[in-house]
Every structure is written in structure tokens, then in C-alpha cells.
N, CA, C, O and CB atoms as a CASP TS submission, in Angstrom:
PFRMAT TS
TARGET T0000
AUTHOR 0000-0000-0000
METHOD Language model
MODEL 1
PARENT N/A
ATOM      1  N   UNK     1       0.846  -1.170   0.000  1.00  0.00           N
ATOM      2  CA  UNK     1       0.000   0.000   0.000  1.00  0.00           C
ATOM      3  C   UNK     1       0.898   1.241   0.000  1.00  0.00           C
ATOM      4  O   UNK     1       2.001   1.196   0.545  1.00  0.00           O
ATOM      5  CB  UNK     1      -0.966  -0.007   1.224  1.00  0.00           C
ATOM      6  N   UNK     2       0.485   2.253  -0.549  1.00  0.00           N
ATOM      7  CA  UNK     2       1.432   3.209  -0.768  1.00  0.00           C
ATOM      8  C   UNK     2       0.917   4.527   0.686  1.00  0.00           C
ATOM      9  O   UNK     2      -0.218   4.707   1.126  1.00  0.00           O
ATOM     10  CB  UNK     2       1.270   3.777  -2.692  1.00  0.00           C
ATOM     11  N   UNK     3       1.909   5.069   1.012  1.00  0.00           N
ATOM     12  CA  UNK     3       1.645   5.740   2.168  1.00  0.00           C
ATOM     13  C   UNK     3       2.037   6.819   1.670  1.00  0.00           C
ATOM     14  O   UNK     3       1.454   7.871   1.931  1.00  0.00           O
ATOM     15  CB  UNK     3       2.206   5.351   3.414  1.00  0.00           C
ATOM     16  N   UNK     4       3.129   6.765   0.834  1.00  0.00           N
ATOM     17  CA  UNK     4       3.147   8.740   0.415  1.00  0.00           C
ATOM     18  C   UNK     4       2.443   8.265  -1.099  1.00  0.00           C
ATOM     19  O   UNK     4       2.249   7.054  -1.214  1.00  0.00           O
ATOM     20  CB  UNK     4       5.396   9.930   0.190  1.00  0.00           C
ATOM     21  N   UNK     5       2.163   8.896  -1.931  1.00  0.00           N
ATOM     22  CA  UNK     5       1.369   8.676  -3.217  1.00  0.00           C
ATOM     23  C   UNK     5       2.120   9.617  -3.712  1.00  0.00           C
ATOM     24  O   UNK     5       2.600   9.087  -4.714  1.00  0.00           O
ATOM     25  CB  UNK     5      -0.257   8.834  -3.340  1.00  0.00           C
ATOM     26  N   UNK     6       2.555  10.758  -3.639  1.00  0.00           N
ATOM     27  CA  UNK     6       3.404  11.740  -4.169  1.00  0.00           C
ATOM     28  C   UNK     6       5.042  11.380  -4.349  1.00  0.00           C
ATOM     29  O   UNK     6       5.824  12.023  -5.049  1.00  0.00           O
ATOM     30  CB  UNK     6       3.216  12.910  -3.259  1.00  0.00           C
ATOM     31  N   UNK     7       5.237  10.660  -3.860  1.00  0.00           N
ATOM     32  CA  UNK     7       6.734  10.159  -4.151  1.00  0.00           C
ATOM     33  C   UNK     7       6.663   8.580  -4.071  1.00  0.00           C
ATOM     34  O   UNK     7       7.710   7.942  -3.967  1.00  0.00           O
ATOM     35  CB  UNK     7       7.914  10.787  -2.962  1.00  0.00           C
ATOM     36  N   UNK     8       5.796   8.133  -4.105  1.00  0.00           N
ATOM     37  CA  UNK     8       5.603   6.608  -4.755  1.00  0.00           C
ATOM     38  C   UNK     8       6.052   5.776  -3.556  1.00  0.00           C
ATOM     39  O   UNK     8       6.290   4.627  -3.930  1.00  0.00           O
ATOM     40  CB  UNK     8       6.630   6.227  -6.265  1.00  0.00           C
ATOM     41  N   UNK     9       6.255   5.950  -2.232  1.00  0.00           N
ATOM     42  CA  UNK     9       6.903   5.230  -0.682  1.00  0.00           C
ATOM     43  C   UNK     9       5.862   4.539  -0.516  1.00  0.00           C
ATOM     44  O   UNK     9       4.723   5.004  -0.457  1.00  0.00           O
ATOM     45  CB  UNK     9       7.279   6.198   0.806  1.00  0.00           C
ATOM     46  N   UNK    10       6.203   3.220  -0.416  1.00  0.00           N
ATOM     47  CA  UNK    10       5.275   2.334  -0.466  1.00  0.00           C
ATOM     48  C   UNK    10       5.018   2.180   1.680  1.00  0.00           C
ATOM     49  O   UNK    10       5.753   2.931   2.322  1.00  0.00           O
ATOM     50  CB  UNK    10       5.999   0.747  -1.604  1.00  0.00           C
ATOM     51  N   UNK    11       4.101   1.315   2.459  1.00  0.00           N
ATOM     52  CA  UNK    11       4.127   1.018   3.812  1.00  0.00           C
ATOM     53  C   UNK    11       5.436   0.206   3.883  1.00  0.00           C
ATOM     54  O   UNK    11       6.193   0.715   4.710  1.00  0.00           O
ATOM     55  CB  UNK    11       2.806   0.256   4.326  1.00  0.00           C
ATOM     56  N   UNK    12       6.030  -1.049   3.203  1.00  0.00           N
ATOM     57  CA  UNK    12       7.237  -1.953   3.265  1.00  0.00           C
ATOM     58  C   UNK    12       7.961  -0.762   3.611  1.00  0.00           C
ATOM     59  O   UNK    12       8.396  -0.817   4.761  1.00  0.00           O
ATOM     60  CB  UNK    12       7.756  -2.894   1.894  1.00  0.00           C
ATOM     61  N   UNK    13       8.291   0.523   2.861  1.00  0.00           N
ATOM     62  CA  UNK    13       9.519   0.752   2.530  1.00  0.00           C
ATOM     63  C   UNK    13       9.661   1.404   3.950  1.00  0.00           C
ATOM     64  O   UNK    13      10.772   1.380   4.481  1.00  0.00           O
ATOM     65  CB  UNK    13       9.824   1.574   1.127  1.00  0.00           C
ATOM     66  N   UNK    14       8.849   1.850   4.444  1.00  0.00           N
ATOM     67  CA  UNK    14       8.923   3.042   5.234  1.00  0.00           C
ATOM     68  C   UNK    14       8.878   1.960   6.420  1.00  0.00           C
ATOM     69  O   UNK    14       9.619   2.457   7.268  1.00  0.00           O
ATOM     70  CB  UNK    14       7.668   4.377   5.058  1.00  0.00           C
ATOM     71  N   UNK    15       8.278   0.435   7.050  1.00  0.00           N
ATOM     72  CA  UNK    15       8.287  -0.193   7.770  1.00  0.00           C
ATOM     73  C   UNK    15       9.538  -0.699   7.682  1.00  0.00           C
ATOM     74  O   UNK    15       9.954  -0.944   8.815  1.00  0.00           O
ATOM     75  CB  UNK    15       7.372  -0.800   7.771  1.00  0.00           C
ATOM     76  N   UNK    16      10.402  -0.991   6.750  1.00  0.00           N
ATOM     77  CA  UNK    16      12.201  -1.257   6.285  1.00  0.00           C
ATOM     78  C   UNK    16      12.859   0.303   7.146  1.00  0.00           C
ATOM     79  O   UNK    16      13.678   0.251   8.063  1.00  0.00           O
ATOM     80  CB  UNK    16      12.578  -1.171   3.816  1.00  0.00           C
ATOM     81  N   UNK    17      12.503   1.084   6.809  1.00  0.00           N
ATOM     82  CA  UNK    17      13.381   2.547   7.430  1.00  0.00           C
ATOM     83  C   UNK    17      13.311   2.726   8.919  1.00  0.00           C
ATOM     84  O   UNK    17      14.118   3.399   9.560  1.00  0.00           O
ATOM     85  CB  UNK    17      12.712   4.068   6.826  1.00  0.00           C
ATOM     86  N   UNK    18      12.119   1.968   9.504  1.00  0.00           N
ATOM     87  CA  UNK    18      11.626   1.796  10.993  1.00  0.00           C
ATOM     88  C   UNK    18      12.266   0.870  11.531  1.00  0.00           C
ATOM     89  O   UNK    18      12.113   0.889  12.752  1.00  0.00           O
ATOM     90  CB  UNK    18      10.252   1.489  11.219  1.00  0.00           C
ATOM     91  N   UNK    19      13.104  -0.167  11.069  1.00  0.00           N
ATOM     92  CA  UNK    19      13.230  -1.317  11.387  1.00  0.00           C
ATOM     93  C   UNK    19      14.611  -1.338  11.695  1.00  0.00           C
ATOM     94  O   UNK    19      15.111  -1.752  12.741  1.00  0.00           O
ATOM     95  CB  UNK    19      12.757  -2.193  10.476  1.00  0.00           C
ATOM     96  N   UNK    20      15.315  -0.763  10.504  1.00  0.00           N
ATOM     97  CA  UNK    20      16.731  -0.247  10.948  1.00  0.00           C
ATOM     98  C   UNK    20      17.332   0.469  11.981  1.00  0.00           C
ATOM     99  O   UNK    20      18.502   0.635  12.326  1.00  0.00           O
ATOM    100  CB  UNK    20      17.086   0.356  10.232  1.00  0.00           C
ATOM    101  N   UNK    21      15.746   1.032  12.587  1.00  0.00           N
ATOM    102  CA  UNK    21      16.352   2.194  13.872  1.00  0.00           C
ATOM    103  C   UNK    21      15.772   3.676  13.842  1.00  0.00           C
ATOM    104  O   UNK    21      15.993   4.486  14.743  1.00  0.00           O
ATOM    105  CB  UNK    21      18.140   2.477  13.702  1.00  0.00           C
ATOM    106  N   UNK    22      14.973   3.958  12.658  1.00  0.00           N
ATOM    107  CA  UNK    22      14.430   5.179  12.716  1.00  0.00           C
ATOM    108  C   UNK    22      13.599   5.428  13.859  1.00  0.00           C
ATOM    109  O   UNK    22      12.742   4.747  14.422  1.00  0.00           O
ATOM    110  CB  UNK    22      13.768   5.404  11.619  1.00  0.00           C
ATOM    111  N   UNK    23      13.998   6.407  14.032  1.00  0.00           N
ATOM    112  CA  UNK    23      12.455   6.486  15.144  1.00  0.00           C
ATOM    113  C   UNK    23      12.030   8.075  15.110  1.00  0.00           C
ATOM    114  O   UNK    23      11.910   8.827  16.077  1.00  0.00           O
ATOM    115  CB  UNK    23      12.840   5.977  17.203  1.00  0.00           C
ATOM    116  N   UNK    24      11.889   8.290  14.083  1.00  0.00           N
ATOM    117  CA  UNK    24      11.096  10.318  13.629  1.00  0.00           C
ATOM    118  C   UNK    24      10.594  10.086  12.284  1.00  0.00           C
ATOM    119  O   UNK    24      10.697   9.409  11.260  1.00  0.00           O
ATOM    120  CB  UNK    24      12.568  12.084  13.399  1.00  0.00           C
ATOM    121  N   UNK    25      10.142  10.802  12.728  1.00  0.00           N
ATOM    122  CA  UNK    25       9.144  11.711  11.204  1.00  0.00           C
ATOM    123  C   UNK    25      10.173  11.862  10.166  1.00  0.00           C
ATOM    124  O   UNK    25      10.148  11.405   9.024  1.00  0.00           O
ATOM    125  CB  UNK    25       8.435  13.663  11.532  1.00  0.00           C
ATOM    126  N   UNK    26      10.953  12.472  10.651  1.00  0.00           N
ATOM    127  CA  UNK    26      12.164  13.319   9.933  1.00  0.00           C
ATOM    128  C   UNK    26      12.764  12.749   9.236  1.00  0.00           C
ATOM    129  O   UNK    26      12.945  13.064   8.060  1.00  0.00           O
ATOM    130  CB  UNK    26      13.110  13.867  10.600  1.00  0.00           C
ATOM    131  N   UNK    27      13.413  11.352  10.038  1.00  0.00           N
ATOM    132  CA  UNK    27      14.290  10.464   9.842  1.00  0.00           C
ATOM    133  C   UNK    27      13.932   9.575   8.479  1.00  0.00           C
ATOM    134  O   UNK    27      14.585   9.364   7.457  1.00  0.00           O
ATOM    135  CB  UNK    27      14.377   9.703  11.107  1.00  0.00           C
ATOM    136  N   UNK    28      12.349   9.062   8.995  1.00  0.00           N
ATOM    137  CA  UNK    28      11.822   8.420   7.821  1.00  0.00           C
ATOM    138  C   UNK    28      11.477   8.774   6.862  1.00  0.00           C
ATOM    139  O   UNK    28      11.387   7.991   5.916  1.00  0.00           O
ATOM    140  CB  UNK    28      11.107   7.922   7.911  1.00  0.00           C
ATOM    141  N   UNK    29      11.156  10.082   6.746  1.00  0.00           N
ATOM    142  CA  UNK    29      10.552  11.510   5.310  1.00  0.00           C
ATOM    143  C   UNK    29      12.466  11.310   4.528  1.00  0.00           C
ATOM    144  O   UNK    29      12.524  11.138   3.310  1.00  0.00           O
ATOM    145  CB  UNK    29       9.992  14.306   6.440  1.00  0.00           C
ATOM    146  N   UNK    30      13.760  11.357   5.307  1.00  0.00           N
ATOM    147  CA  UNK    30      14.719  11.638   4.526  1.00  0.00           C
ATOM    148  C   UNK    30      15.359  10.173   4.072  1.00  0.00           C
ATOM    149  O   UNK    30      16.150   9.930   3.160  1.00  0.00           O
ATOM    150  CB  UNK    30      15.658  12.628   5.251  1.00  0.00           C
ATOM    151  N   UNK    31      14.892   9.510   4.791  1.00  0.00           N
ATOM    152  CA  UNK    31      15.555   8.108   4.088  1.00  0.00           C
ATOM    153  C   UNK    31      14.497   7.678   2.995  1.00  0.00           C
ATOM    154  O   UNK    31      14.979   7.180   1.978  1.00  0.00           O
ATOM    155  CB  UNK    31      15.788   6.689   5.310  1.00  0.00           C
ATOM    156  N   UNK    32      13.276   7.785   3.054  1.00  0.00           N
ATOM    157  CA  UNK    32      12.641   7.042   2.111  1.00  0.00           C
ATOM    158  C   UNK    32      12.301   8.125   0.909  1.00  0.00           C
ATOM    159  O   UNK    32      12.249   7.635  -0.219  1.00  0.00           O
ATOM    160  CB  UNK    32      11.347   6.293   2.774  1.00  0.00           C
ATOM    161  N   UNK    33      12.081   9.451   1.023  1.00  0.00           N
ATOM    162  CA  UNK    33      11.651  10.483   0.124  1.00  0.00           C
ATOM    163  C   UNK    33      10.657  10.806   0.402  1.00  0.00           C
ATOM    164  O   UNK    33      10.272  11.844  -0.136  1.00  0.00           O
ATOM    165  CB  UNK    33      11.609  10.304  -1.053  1.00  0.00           C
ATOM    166  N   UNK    34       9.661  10.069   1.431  1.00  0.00           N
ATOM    167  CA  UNK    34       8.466  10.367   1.668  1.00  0.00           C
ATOM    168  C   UNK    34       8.213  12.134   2.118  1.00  0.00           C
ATOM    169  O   UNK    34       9.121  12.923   2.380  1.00  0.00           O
ATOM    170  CB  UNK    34       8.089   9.302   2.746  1.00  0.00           C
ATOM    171  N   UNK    35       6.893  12.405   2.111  1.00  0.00           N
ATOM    172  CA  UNK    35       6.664  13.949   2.898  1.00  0.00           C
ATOM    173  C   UNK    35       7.156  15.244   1.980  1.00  0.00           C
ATOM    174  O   UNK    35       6.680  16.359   2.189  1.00  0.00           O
ATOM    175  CB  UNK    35       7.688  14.022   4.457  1.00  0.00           C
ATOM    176  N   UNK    36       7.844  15.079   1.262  1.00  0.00           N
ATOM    177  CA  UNK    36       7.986  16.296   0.772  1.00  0.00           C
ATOM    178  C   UNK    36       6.982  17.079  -0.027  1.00  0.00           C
ATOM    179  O   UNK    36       7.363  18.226  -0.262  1.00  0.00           O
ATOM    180  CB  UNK    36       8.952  16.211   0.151  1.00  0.00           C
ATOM    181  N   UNK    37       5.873  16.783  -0.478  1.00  0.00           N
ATOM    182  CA  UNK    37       5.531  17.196  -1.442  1.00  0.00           C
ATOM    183  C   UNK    37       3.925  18.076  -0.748  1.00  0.00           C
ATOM    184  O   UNK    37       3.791  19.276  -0.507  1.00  0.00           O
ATOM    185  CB  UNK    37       5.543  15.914  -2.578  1.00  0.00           C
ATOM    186  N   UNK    38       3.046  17.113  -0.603  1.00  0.00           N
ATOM    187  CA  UNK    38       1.850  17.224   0.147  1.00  0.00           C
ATOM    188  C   UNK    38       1.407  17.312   1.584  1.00  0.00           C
ATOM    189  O   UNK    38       0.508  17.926   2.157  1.00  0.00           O
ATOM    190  CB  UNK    38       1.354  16.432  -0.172  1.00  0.00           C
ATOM    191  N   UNK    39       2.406  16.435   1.984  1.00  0.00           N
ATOM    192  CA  UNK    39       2.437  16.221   3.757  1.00  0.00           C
ATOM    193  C   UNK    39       1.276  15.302   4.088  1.00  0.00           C
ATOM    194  O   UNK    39       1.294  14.892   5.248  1.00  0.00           O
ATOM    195  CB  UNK    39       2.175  17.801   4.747  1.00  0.00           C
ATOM    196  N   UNK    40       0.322  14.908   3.369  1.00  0.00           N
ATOM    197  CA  UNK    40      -0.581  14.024   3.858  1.00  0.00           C
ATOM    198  C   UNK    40      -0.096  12.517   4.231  1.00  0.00           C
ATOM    199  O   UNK    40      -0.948  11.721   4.625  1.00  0.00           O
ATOM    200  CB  UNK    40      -1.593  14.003   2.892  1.00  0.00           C
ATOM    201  N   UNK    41       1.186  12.139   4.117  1.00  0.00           N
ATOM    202  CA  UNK    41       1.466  10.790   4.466  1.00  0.00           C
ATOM    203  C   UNK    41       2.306  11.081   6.035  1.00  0.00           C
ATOM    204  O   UNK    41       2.740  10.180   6.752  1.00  0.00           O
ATOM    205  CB  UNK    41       2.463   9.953   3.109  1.00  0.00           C
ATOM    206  N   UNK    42       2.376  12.247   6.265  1.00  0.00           N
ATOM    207  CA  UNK    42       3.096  12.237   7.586  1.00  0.00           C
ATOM    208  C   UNK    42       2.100  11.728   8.960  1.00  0.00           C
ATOM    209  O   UNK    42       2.682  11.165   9.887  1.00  0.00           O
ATOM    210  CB  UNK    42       3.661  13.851   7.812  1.00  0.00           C
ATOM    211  N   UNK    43       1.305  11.845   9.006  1.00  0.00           N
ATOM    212  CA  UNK    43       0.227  11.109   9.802  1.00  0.00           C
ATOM    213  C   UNK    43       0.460   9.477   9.658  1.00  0.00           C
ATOM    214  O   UNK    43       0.890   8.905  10.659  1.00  0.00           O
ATOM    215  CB  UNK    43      -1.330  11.557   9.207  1.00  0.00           C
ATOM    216  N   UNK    44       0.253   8.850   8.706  1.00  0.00           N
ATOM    217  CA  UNK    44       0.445   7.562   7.955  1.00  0.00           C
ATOM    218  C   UNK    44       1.893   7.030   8.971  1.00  0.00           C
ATOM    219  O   UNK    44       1.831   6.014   9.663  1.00  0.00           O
ATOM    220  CB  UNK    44       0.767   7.866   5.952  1.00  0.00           C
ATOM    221  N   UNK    45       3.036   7.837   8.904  1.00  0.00           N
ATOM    222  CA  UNK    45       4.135   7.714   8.834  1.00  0.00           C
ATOM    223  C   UNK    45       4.326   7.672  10.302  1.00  0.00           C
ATOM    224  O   UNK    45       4.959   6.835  10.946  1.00  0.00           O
ATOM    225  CB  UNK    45       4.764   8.615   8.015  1.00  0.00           C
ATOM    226  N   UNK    46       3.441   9.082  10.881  1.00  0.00           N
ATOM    227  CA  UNK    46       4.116   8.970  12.552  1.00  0.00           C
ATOM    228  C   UNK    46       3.088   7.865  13.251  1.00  0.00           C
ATOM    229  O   UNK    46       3.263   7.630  14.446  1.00  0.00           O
ATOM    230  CB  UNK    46       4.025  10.779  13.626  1.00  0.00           C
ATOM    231  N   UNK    47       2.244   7.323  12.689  1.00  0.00           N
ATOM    232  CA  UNK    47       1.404   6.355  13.801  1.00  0.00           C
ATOM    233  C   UNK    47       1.701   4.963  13.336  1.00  0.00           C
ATOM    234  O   UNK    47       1.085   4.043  13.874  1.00  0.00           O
ATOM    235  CB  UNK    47      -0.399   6.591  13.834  1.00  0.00           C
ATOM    236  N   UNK    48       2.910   4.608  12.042  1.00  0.00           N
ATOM    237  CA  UNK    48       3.650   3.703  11.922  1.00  0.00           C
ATOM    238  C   UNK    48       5.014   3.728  12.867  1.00  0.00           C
ATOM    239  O   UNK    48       5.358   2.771  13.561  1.00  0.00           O
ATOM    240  CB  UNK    48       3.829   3.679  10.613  1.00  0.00           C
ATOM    241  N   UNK    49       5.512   4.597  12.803  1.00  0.00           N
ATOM    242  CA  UNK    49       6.589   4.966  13.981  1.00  0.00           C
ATOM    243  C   UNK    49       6.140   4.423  15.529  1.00  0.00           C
ATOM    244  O   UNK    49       6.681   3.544  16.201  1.00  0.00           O
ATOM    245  CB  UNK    49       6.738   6.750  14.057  1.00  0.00           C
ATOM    246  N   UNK    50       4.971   5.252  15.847  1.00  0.00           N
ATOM    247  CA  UNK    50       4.184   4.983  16.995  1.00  0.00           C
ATOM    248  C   UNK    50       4.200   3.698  17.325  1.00  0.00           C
ATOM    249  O   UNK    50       4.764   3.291  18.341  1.00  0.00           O
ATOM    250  CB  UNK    50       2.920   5.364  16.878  1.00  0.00           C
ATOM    251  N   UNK    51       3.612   2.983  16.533  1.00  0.00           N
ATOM    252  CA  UNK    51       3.492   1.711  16.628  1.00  0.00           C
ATOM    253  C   UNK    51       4.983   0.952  17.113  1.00  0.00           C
ATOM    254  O   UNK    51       5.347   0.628  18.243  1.00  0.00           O
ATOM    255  CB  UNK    51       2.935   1.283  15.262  1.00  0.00           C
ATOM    256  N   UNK    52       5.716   0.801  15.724  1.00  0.00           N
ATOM    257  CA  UNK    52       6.986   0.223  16.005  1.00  0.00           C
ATOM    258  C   UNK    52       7.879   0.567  17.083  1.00  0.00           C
ATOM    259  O   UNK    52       8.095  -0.287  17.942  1.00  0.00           O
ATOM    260  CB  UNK    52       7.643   0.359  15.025  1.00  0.00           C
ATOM    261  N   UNK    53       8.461   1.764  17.164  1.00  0.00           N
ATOM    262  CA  UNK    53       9.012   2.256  18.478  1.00  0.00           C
ATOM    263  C   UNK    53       8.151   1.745  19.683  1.00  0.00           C
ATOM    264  O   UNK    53       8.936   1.366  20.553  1.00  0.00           O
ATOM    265  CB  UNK    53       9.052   3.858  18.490  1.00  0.00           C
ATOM    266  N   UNK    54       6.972   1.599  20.045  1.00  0.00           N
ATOM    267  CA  UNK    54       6.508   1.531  21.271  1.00  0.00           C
ATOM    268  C   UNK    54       6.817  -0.074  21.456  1.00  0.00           C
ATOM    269  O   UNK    54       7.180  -0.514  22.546  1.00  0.00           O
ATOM    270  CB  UNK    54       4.939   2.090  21.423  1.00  0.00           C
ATOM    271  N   UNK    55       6.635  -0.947  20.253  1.00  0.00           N
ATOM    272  CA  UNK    55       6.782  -2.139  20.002  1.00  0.00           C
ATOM    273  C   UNK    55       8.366  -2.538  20.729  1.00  0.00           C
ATOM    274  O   UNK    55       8.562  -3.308  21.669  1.00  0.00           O
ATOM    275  CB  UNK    55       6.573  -2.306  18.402  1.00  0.00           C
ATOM    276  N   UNK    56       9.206  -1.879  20.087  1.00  0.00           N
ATOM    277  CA  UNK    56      10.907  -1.750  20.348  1.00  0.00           C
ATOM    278  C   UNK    56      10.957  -2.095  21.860  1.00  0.00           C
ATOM    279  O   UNK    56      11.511  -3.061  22.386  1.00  0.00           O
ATOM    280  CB  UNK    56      11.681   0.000  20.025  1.00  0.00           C
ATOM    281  N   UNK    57      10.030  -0.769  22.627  1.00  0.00           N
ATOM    282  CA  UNK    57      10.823  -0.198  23.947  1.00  0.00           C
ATOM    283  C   UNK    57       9.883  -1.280  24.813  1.00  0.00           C
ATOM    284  O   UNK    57      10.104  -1.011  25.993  1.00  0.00           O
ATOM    285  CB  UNK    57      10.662   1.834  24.417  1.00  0.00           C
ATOM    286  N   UNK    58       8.940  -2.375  24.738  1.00  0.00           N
ATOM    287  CA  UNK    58       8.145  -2.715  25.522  1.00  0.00           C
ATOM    288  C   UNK    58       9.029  -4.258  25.455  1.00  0.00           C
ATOM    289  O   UNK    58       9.059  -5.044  26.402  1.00  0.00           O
ATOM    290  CB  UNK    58       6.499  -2.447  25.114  1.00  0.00           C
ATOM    291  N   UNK    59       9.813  -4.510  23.949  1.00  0.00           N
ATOM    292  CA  UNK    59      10.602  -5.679  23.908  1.00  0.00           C
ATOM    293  C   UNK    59      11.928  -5.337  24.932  1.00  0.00           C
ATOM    294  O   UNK    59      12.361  -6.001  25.874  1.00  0.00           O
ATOM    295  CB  UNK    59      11.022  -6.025  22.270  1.00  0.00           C
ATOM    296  N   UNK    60      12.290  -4.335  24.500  1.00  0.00           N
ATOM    297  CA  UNK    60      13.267  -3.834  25.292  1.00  0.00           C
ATOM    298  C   UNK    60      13.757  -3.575  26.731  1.00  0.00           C
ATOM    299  O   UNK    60      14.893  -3.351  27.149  1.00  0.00           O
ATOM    300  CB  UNK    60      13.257  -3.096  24.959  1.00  0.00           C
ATOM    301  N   UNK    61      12.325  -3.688  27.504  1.00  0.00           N
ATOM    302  CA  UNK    61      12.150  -3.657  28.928  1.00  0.00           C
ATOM    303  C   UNK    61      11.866  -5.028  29.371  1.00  0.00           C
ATOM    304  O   UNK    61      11.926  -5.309  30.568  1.00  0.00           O
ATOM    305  CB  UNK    61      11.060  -2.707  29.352  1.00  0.00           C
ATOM    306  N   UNK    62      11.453  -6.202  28.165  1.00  0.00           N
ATOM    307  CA  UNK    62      10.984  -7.231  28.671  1.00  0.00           C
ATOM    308  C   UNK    62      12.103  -8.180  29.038  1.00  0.00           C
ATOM    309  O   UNK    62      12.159  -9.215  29.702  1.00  0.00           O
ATOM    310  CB  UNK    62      10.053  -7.733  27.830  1.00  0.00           C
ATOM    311  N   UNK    63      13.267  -7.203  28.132  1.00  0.00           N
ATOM    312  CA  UNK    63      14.863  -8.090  28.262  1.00  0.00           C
ATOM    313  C   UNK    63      15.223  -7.930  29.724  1.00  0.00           C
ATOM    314  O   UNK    63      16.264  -8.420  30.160  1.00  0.00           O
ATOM    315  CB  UNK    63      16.342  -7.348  27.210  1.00  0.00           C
TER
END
């Protein structure tokens, strides 16, 4: 599914940029290309972040 439509960033790509360690808006708008254009995928983007990061730090405490 595509999450930016303006620069063609598919959900994989941007769940690949999360996975490596991103954990911003910022981070993921400059690694993938996403956000520049419209801004409507930044929502998309930070409640994928949301997700994963919270995912990270709850594995992370369970260590």
C-alpha cells in the first residue's frame, strides 16, 4: 500500500526505514523520500513509527 502517493513510498519501505532504527518523522521523510511534497502521508508515517518504536521499547524492557 502506498503511504506517500506523491513520491511513490510504499508502507514496506517506510516499515524497512523503521526497522533499521528510525524512530522520527524526519528520519523516515529523509531516508525514504516520503513527505515532501503534500504532507498528507506524515500522519500515515508517525502512527507507523508509533506503533513500532513503542513495540521496540516494551521488547526492550521485557529483556
Amino acid at each position: 500500500m502506498y503511504v506517500c502517493v506523491c513520491k511513490a513510498v510504499t508502507d514496506k519501505q517506510v516499515a524497512q526505514a523503521i526497522n533499521q532504527g528510525l524512530c522520527s518523522r524526519r528520519q523516515v521523510m529523509e531516508c525514504t523520500g516520503a513527505g515532501g511534497v503534500c504532507g498528507k502521508c506524515s500522519s500515515s508515517i508517525k502512527a507507523m513509527l508509533d506503533e513500532k518504536c513503542q513495540n521496540r521499547a516494551m521488547r526492550a524492557q521485557a529483556a
